[in-house]
FIZA-952668 format. One record per residue (C-alpha): residue in three letters; x negated, y, z negated. Coordinates in pm, whole numbers, plus 32768, in hexadecimal, padded with zeros to 4 digits. Example, Ala and Ser with C-alpha at 12.3 -4.5 7.8 and 13.67 -1.06 7.14 Angstrom:
<sites>
ala7B327E3E7CF4;ser7AA97F967D36;
</sites>
This chain:
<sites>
unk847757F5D50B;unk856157A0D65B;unk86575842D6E4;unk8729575BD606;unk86A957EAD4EB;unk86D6593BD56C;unk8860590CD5AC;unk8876586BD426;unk87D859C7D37F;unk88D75AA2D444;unk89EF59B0D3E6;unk897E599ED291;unk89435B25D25F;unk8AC55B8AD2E2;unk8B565A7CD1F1;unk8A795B1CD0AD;unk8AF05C70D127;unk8C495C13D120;unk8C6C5B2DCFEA;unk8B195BD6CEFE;unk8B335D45CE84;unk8AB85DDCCD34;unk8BE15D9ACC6C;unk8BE65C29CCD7;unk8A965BF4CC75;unk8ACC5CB3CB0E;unk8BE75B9BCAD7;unk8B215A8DCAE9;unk8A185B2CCA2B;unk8B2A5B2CC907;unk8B7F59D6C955;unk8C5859C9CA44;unk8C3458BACB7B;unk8C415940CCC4;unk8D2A5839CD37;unk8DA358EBCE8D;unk8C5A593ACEE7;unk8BE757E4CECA;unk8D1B5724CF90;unk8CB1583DD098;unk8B1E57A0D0A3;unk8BBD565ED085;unk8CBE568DD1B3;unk8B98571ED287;unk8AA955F7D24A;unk898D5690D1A4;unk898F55D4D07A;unk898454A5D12F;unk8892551FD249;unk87925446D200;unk883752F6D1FC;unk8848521ED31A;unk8950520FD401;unk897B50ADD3D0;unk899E50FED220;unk8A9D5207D27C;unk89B6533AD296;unk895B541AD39A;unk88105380D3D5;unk876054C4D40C;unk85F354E1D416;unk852D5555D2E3;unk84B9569AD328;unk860F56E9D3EB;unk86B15698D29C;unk85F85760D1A4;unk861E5880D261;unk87B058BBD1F0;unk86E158E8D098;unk86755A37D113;unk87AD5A7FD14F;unk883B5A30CFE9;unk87125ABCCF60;unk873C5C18CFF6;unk88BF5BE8CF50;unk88585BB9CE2C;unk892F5A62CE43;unk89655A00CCC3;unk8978586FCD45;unk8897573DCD3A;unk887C575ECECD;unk872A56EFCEC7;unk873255F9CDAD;unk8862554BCE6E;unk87875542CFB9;unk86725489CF08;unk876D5383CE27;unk88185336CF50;unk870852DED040;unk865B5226CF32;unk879D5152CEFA;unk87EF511ED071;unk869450B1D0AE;unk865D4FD9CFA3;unk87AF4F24D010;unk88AA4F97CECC;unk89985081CFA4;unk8A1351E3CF69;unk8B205268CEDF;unk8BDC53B0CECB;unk8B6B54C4CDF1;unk8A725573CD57;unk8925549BCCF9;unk87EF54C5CC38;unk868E541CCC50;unk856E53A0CB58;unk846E53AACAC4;unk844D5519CB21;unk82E45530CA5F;unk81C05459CA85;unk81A65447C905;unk82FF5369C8ED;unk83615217C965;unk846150F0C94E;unk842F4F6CC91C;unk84DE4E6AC9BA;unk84DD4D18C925;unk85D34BD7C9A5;unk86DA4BB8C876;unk87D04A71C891;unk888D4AB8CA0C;unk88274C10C9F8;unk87234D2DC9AB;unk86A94E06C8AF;unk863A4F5BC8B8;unk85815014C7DD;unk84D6515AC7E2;unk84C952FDC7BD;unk851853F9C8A4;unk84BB5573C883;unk85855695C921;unk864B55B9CA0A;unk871956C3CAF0;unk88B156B6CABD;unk88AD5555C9F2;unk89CB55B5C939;unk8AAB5629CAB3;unk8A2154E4CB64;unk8AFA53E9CBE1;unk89AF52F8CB97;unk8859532ACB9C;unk875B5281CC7D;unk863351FBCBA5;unk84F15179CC35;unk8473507DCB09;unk83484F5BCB0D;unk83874DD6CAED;unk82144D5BCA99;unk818D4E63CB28;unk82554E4FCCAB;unk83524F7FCCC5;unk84B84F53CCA4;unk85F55031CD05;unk87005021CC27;unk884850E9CC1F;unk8876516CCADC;unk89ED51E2CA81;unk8A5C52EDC959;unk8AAC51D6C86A;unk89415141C846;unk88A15258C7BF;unk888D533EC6AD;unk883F54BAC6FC;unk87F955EDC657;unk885356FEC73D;unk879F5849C7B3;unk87725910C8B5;unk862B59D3C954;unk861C5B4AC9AB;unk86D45B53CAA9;unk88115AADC9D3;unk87FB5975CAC4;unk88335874C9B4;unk86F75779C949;unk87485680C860;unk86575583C7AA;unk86CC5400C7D2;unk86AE52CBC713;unk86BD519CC799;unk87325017C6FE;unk88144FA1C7C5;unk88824E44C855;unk88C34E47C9C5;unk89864D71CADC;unk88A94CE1CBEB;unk89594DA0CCF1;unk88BF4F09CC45;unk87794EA4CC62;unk86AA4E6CCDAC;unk853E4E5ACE1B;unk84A14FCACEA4;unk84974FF3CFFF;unk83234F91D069;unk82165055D00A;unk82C7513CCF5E;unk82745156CDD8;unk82635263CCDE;unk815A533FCD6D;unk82375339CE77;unk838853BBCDD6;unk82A454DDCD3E;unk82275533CEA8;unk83AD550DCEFD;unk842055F4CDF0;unk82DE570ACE52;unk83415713CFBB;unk84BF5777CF57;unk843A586DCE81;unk8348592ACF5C;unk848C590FD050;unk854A59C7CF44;unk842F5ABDCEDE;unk84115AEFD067;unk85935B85D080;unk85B35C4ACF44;unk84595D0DCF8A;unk84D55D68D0E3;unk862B5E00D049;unk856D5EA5CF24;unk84A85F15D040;unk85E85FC2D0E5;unk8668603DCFD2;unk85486106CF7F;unk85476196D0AF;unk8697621DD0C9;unk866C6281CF5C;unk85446356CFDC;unk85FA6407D0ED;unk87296436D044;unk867C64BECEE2;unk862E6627CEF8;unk854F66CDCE17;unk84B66822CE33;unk85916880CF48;unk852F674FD00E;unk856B65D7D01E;unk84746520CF53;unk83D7643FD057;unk834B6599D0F6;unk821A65BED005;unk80F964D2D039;unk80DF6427CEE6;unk822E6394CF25;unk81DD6336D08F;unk80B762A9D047;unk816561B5CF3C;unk8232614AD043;unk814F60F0D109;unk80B76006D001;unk82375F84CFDC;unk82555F6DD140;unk81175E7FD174;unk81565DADD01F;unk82AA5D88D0B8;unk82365D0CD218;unk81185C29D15E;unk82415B94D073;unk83075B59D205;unk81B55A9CD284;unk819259CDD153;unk8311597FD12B;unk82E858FDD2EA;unk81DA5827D255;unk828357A1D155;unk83A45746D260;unk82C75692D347;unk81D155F2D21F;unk8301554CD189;unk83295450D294;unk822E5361D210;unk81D05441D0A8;unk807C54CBD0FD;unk7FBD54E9CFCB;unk7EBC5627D058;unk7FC156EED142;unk80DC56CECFE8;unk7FF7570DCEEB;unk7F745858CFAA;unk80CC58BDCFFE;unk817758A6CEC0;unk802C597ACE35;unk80485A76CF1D;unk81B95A93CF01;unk818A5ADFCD80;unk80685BD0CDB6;unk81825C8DCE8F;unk82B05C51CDBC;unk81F05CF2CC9D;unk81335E34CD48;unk827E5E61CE2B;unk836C5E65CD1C;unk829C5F6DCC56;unk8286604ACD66;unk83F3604ACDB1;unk844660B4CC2D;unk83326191CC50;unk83EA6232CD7E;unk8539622ECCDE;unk84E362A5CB87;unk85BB625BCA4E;unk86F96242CB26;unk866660D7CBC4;unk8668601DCA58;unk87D66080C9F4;unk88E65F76CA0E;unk89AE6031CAFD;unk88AD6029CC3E;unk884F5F0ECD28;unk86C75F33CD1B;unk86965E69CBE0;unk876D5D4ECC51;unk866E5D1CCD75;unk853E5D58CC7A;unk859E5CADCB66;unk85D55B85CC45;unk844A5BD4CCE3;unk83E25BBECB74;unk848A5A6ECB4E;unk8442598BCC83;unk82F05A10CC94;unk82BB5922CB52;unk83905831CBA1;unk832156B4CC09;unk81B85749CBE1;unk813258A5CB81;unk80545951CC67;unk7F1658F5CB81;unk7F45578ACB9A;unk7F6257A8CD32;unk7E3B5885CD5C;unk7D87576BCC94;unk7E0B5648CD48;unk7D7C5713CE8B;unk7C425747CDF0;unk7C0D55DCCDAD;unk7C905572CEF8;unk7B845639CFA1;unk7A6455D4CEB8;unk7ABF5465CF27;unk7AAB54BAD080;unk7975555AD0B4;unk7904566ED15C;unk78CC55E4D2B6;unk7A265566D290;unk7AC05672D1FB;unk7B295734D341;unk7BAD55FBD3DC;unk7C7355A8D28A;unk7D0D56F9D2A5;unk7D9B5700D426;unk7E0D558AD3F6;unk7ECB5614D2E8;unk7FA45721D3AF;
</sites>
């Protein structure tokens, strides 16, 4: 990350301070769209940050982008930041524009997929989507489909598909899509080049190991101050050894979570398969032993409604699942360096960050 990038986390951490708090995020957990926080990511560019200058974005680089995500990740930001990021380079690249607003992006699971087939002037889509993030709030949603077999980019708005709504742990709404829908030629546009559907997974993975990357390291500072400000037995609780020694473990799950989530930045220019597929693992090995630890720490008073820890946790349980599990990553590793070789293995490994 550049200097660039550097400048766009401080920006984007002193506009989630101002327009995020607790009681914000509880709103839109009932419901409730953050609409002033959103003109405010808007306004400062972030939404459009990876858009070219010449499609009206900011034309940042990739891992200078997706590292505001930290920032909205330590805020426990209740908006599709990241899922706007993706739709809207995917549309500017693949020549369909960008608009204002919030956007969404599928498939989000390797086990769905859309059809496109020519119909009179037009197109057809068909297809299935599972646990696409904030269909319902999007302005449109940027599907990746195939046309005999070549990969297609087609902007999908509210009024072609049918959705049953939900939401995951964290209360970040996931709805399920279905998809038969005639479409205009101008809403439907050939992928940028080389990019496919192994390639929006990698996409999504890298913007969640950004996201697991920034909640660990606030869960990790809010234990902390928990510890020194707790007192039991006539001292604060981060004096006796068990409890140091658990932060400790937080501590380095939380600085492994930071290394995978600067991978993840830099491995997202071009989607490489290794670096990704390791750093989305690693990310959910952290996201799960970090976030016990932290309850652990905090006791009882972590899980109630009223405190901040589980909106940082229950968001680790979430992403770390989210467009691939940390099982299916590990396994994509382990095939990738069965393929290689051993006498290629260590080269495979550096060339991959």
């Amino acid at each position: 990350m550049s200097e660039t990038g550097d400048l766009l986390q401080d920006s984007a951490r002193r506009l989630f301070a101002g327009h995020c708090d607790q009681t914000l995020v509880a709103r839109a957990e009932a419901g409730e769209w953050p609409d002033g926080l959103w003109h405010a990511i808007e306004e400062a560019g972030f939404a459009a940050a990876l858009v070219p200058e010449e499609a009206g974005g900011s034309g940042v680089g990739m891992a200078d982008a997706l590292a505001v995500l930290r920032a909205a990740a330590g805020s426990c930001a209740p908006v599709p930041l990241a899922e706007t990021m993706m739709a809207n380079w995917l549309l500017a690249t693949s020549g369909l524009g960008v608009e204002a607003g919030p956007q969404s992006i599928a498939p989000v699971t390797p086990y769905n997929g859309f059809v496109l087939a020519r119909e009179r002037d037009g197109w057809r889509l068909t297809g299935d989507a599972a646990r696409v993030p904030w269909a319902h709030e999007a302005r449109s949603i940027a599907v990746l489909a195939l046309a005999r077999g070549a990969p297609m980019v087609v902007r999908l708005r509210r009024e072609h598909y049918a959705l049953l709504p939900g939401r995951n742990l964290a209360g970040e709404p996931r709805a399920n899509i279905s998809v038969d829908a005639c479409l205009a030629p101008d809403e439907v546009a050939e992928a940028p080049p080389g990019f496919g559907l192994e390639q929006l997974q990698l996409f999504g993975a890298a913007t969640r190991t950004v996201l697991i990357a920034g909640a660990l390291a606030e869960v990790l500072d809010m234990t902390v101050r928990y510890a020194q400000e707790r007192v039991q037995f006539g001292r604060p609780i981060g004096k006796f050894q068990a409890i140091q020694q658990n932060l400790a473990v937080l501590a380095g799950q939380a600085a492994a979570a930071g290394a995978a989530g600067d991978l993840a930045q830099e491995a997202a220019n071009g989607f490489n398969r290794l670096t990704i597929a390791a750093a989305k693992a690693r990310a959910g090995e952290a996201a799960s032993i970090g976030a016990a630890i932290a309850h652990q720490v905090h006791g009882a008073i972590g899980f109630t409604q009223e405190h901040r820890l589980n909106l940082s946790t229950r968001r680790l349980w979430s992403w770390r699942d989210e467009f691939g599990s940390e099982a299916m990553w590990n396994r994509l590793v382990g095939e990738i360096v069965a393929k290689t070789g051993g006498e290629q293995l260590w080269a495979a490994i550096t060339a991959a960050g």
